[in-house]
N, CA and C atoms as an extended XYZ file, in Angstrom:
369
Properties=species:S:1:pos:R:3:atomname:S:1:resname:S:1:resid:I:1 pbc="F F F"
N        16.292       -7.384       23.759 N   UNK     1
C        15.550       -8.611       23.987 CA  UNK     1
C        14.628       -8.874       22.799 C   UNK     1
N        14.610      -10.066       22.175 N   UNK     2
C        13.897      -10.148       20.718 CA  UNK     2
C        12.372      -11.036       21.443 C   UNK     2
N        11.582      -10.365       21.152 N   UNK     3
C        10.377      -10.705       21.473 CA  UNK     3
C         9.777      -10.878       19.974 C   UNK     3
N         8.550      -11.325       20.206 N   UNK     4
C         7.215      -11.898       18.995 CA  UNK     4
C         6.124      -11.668       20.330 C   UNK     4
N         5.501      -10.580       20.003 N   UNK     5
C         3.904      -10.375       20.748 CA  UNK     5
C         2.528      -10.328       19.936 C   UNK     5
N         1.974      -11.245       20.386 N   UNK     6
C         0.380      -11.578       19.039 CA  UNK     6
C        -0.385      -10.673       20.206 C   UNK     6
N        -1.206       -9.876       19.158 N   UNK     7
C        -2.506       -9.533       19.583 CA  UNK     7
C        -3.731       -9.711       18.544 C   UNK     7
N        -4.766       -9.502       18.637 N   UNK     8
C        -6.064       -9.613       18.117 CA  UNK     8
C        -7.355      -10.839       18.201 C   UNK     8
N        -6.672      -11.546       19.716 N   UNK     9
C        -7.346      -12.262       19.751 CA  UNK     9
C        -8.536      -12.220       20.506 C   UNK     9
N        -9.940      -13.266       21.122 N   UNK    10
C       -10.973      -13.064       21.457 CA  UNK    10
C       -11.692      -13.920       21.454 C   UNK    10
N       -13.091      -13.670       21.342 N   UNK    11
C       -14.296      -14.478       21.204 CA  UNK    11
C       -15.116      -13.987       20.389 C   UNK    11
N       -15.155      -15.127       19.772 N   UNK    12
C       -16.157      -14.519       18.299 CA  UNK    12
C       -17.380      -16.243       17.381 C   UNK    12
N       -18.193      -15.359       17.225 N   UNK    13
C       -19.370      -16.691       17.460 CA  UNK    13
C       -19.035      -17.613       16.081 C   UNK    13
N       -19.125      -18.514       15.538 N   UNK    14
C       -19.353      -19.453       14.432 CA  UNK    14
C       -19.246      -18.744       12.977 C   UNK    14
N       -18.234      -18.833       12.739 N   UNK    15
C       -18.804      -18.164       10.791 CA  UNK    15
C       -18.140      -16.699       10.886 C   UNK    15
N       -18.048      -16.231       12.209 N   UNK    16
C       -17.112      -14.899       12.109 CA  UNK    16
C       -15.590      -15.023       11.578 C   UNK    16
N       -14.950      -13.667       12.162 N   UNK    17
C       -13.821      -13.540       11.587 CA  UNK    17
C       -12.625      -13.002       12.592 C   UNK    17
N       -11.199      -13.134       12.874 N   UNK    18
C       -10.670      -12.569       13.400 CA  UNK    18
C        -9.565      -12.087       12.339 C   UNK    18
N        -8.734      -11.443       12.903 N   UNK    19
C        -7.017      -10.927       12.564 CA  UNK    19
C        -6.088      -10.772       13.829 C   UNK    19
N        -5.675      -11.923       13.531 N   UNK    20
C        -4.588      -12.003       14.607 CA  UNK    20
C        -3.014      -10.889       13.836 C   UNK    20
N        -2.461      -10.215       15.239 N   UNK    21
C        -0.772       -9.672       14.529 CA  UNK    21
C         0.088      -10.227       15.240 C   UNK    21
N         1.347      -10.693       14.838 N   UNK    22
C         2.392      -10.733       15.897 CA  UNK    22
C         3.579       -9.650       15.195 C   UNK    22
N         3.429       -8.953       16.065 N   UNK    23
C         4.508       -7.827       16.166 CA  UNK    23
C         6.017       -8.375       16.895 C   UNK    23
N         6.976       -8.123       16.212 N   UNK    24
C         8.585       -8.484       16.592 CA  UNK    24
C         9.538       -7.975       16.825 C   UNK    24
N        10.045       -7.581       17.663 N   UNK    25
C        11.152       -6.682       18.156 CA  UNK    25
C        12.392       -7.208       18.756 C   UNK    25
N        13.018       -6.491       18.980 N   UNK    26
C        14.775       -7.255       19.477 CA  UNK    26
C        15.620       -7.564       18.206 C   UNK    26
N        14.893       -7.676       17.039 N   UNK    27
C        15.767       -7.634       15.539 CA  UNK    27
C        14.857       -7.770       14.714 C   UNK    27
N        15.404       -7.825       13.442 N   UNK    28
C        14.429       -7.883       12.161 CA  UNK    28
C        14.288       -8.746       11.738 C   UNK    28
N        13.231       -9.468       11.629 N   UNK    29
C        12.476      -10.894       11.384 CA  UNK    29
C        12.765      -10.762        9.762 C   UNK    29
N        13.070       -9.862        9.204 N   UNK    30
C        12.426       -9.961        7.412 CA  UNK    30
C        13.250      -11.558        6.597 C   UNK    30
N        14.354      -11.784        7.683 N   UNK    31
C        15.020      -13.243        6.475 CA  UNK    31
C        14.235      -14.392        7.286 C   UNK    31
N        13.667      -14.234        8.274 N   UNK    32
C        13.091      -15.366        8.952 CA  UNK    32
C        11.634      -15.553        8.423 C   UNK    32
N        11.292      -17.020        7.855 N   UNK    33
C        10.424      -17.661        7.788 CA  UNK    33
C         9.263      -17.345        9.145 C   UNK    33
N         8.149      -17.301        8.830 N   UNK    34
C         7.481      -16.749       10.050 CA  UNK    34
C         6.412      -17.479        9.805 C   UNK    34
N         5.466      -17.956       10.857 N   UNK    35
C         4.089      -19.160       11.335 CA  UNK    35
C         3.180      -18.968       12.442 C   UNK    35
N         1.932      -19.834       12.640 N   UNK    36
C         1.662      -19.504       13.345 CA  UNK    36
C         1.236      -20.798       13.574 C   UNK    36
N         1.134      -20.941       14.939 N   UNK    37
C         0.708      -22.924       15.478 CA  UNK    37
C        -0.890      -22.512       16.375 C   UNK    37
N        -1.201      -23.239       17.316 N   UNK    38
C        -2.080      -23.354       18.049 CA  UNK    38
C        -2.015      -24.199       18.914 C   UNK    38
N        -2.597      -24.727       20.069 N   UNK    39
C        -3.458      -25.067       20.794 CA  UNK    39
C        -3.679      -25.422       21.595 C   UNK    39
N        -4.955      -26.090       21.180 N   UNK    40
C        -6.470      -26.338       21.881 CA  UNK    40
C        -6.109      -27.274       23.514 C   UNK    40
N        -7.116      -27.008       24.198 N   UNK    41
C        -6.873      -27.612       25.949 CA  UNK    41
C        -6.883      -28.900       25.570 C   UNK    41
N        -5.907      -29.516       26.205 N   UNK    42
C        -5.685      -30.989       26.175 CA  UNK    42
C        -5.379      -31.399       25.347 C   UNK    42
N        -4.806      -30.526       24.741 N   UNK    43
C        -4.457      -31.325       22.769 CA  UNK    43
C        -2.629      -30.937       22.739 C   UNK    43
N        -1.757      -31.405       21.785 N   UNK    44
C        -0.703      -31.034       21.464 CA  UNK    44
C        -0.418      -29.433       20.372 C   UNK    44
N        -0.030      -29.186       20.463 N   UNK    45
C         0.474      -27.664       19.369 CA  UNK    45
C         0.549      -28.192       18.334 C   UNK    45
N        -0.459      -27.624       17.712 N   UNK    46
C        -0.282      -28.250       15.812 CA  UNK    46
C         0.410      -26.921       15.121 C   UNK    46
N         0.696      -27.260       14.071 N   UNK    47
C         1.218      -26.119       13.134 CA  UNK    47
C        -0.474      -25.738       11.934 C   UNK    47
N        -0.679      -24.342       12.152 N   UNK    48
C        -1.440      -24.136       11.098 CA  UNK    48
C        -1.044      -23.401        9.960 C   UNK    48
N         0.113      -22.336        9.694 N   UNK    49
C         0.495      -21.878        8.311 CA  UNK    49
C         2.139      -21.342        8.543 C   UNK    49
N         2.398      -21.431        7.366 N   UNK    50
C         3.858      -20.528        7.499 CA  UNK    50
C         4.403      -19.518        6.355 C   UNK    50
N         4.670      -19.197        6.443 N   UNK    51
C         5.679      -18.368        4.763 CA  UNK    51
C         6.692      -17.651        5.073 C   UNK    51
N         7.117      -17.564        4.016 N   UNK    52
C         8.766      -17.359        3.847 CA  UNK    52
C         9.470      -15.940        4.128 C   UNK    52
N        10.355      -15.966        4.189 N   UNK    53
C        10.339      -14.400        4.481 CA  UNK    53
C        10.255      -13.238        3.251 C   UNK    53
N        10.545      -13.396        2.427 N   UNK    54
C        10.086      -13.040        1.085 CA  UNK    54
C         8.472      -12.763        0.965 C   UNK    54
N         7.386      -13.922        1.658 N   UNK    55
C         6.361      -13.625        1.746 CA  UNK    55
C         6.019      -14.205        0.402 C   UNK    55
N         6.580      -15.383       -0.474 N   UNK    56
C         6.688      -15.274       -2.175 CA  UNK    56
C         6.177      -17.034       -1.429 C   UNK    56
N         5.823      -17.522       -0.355 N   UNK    57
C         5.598      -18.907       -0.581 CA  UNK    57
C         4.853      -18.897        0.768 C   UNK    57
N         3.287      -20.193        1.018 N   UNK    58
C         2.826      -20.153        2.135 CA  UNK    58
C         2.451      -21.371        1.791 C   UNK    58
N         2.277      -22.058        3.528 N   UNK    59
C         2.160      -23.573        3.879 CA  UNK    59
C         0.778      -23.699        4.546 C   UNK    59
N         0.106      -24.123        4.208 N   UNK    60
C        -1.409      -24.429        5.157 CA  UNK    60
C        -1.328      -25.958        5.857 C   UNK    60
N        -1.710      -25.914        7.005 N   UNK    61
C        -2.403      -27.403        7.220 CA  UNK    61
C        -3.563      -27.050        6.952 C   UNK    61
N        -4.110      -28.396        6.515 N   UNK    62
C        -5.268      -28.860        5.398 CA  UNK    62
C        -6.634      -28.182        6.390 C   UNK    62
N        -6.653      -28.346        7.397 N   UNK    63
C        -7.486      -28.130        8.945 CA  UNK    63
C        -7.969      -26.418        8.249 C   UNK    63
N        -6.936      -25.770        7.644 N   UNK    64
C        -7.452      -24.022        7.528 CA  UNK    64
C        -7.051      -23.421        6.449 C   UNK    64
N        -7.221      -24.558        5.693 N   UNK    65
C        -6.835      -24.139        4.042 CA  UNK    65
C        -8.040      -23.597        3.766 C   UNK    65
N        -7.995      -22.455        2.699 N   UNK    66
C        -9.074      -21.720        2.316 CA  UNK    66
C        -9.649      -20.836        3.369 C   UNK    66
N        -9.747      -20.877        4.437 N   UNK    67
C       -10.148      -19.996        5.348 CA  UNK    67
C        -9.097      -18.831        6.020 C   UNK    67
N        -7.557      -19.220        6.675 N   UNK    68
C        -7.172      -18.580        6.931 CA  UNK    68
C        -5.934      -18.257        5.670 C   UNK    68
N        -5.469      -16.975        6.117 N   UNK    69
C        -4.476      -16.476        4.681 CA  UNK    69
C        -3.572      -15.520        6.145 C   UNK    69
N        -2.244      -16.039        5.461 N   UNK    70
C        -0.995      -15.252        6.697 CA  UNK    70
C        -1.010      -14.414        5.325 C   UNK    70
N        -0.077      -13.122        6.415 N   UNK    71
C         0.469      -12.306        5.250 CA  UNK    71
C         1.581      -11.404        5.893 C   UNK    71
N         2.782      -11.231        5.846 N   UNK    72
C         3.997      -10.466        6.694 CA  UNK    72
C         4.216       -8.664        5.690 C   UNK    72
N         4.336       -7.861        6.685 N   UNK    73
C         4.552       -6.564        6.449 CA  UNK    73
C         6.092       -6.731        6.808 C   UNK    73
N         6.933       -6.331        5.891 N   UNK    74
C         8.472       -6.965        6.968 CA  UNK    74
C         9.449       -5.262        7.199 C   UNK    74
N         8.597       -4.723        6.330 N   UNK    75
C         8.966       -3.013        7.153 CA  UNK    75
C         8.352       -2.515        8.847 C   UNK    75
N         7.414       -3.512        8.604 N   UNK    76
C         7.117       -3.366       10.679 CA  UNK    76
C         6.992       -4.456       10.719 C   UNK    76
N         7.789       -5.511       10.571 N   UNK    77
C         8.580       -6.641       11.567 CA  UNK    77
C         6.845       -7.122       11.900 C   UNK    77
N         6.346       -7.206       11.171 N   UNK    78
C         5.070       -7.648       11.634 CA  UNK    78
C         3.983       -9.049       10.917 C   UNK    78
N         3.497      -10.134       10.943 N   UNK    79
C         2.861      -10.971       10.405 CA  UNK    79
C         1.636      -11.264       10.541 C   UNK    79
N         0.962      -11.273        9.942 N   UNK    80
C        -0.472      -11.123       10.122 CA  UNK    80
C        -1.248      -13.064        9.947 C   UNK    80
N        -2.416      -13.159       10.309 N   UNK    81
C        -3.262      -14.244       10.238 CA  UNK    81
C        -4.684      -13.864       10.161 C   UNK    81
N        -5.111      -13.577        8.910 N   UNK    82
C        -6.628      -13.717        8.776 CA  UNK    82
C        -7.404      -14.621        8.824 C   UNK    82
N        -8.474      -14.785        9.655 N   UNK    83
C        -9.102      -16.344       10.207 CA  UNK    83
C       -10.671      -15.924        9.728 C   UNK    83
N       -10.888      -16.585        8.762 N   UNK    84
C       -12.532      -16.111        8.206 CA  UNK    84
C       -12.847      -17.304        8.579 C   UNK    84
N       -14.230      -17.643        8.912 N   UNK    85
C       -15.362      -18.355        8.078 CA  UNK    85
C       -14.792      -19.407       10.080 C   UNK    85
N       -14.978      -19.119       11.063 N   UNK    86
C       -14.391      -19.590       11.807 CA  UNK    86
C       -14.911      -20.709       12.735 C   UNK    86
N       -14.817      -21.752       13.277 N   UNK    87
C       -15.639      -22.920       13.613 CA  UNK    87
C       -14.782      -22.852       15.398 C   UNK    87
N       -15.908      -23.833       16.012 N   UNK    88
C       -15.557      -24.216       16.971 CA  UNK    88
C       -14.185      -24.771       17.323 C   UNK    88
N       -13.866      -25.024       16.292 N   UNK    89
C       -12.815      -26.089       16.771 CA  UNK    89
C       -11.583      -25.229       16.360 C   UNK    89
N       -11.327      -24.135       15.457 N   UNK    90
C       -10.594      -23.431       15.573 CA  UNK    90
C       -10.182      -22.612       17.421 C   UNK    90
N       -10.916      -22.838       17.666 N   UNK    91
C       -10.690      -22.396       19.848 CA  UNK    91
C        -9.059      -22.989       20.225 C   UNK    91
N        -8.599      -22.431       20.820 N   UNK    92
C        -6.902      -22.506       20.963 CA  UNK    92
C        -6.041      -21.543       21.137 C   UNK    92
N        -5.053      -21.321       21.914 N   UNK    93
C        -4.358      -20.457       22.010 CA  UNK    93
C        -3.312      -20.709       20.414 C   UNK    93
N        -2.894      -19.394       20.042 N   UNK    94
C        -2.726      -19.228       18.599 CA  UNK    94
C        -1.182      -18.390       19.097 C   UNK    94
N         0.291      -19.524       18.773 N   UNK    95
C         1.415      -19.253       18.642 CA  UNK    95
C         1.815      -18.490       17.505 C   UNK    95
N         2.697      -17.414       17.379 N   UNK    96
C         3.551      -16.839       16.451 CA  UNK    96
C         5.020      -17.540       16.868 C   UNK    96
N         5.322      -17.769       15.633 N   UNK    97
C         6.446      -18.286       15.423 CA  UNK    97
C         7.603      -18.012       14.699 C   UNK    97
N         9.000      -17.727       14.775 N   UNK    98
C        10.009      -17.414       13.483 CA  UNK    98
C        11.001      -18.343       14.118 C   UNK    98
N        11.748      -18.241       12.546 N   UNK    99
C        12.739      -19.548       12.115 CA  UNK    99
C        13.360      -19.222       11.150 C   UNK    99
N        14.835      -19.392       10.629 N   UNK   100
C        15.523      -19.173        9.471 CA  UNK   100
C        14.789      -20.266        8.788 C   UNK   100
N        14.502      -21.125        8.980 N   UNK   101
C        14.403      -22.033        8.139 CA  UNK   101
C        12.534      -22.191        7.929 C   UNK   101
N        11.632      -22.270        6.660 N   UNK   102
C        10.988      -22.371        6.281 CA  UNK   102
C        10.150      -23.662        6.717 C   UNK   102
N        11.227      -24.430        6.418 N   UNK   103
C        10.989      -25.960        6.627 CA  UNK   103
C        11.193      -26.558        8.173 C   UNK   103
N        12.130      -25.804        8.609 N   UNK   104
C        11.678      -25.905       10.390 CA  UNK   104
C        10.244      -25.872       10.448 C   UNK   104
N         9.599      -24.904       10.528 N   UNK   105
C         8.275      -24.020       11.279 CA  UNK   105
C         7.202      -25.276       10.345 C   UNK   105
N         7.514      -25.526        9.755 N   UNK   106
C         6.411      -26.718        8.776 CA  UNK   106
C         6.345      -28.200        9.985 C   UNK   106
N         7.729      -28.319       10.580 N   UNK   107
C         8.482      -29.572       11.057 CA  UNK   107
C         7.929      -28.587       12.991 C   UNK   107
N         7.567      -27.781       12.714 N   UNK   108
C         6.655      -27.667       14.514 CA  UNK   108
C         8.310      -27.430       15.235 C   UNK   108
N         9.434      -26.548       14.316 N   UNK   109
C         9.985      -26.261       15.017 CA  UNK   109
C        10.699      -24.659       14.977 C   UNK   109
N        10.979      -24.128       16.005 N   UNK   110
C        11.172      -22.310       16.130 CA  UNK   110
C        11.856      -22.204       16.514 C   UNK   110
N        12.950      -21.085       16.215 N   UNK   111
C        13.914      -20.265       17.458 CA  UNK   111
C        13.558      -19.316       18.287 C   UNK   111
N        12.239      -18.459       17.799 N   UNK   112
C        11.766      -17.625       18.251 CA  UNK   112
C        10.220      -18.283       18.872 C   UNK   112
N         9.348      -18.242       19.566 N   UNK   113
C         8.215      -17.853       19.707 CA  UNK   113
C         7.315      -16.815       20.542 C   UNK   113
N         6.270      -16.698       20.417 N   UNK   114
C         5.501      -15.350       21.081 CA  UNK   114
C         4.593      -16.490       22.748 C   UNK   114
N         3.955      -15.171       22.981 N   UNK   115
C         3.726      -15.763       24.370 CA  UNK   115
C         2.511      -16.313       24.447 C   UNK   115
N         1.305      -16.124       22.614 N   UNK   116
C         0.291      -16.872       22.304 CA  UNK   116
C        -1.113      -15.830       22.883 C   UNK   116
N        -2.079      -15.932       22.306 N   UNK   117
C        -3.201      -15.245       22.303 CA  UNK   117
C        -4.332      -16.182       21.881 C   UNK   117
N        -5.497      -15.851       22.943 N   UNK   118
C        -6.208      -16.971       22.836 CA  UNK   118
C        -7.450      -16.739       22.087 C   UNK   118
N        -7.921      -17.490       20.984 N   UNK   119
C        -9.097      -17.267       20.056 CA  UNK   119
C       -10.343      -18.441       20.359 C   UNK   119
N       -11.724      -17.846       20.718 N   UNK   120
C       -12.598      -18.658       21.078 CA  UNK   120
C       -13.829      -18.919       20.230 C   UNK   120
N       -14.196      -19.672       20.198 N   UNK   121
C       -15.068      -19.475       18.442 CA  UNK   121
C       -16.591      -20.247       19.273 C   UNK   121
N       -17.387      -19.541       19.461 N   UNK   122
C       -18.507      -20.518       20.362 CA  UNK   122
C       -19.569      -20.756       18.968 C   UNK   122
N       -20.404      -21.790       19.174 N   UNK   123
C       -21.137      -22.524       18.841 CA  UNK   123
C       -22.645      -21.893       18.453 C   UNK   123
């Protein structure tokens, strides 16, 4: 069974920091493009970053440019999301995502996704 499970999520006050992982099993993610979306209550799932499976190219929406940085270990099937400098409005459940295609996961679309972990950023 190919799963994507995120952990490292929480509550953490204004200006902190998290590290989200999504760990992947059921096969080896390393040719799949890998992302991570979000969200927020009452809102639609935005896409916030992606990169390639190579790990040699990454996509920001503009919303967490400079703050967050993905980064994939692809010997443990694993992708990381560092979330510095963190605001309210970052609050949202936070999707892992994989895709052969690069340009899918940009386009808010996956073959794979995880079951989401929720990050709370208070005020």
């Amino acid at each position: 069974q190919v799963q994507l499970v995120e952990s490292g999520g929480g509550l953490v006050q204004a200006g902190g920091s998290l590290r989200l992982s999504c760990a992947a099993s059921g096969r080896t993610f390393s040719r799949d493009a890998m992302g991570w979306f979000r969200q927020a209550p009452g809102k639609e799932r935005e896409f916030v970053v992606a990169i390639t499976w190579s790990g040699g190219s990454t996509f920001y929406a503009d919303s967490v440019k400079g703050r967050f940085t993905i980064s994939r270990d692809n010997a443990k099937n694993t992708v990381y999301l560092q979330m510095n400098s963190l605001k309210p409005e970052d609050t949202a459940v936070y999707y892992c995502a994989a895709d052969a295609g690069f340009y899918n996961l940009k386009l808010g679309l996956a073959g794979y996704w995880g079951q989401g972990t929720q990050v709370t950023v208070s005020s």
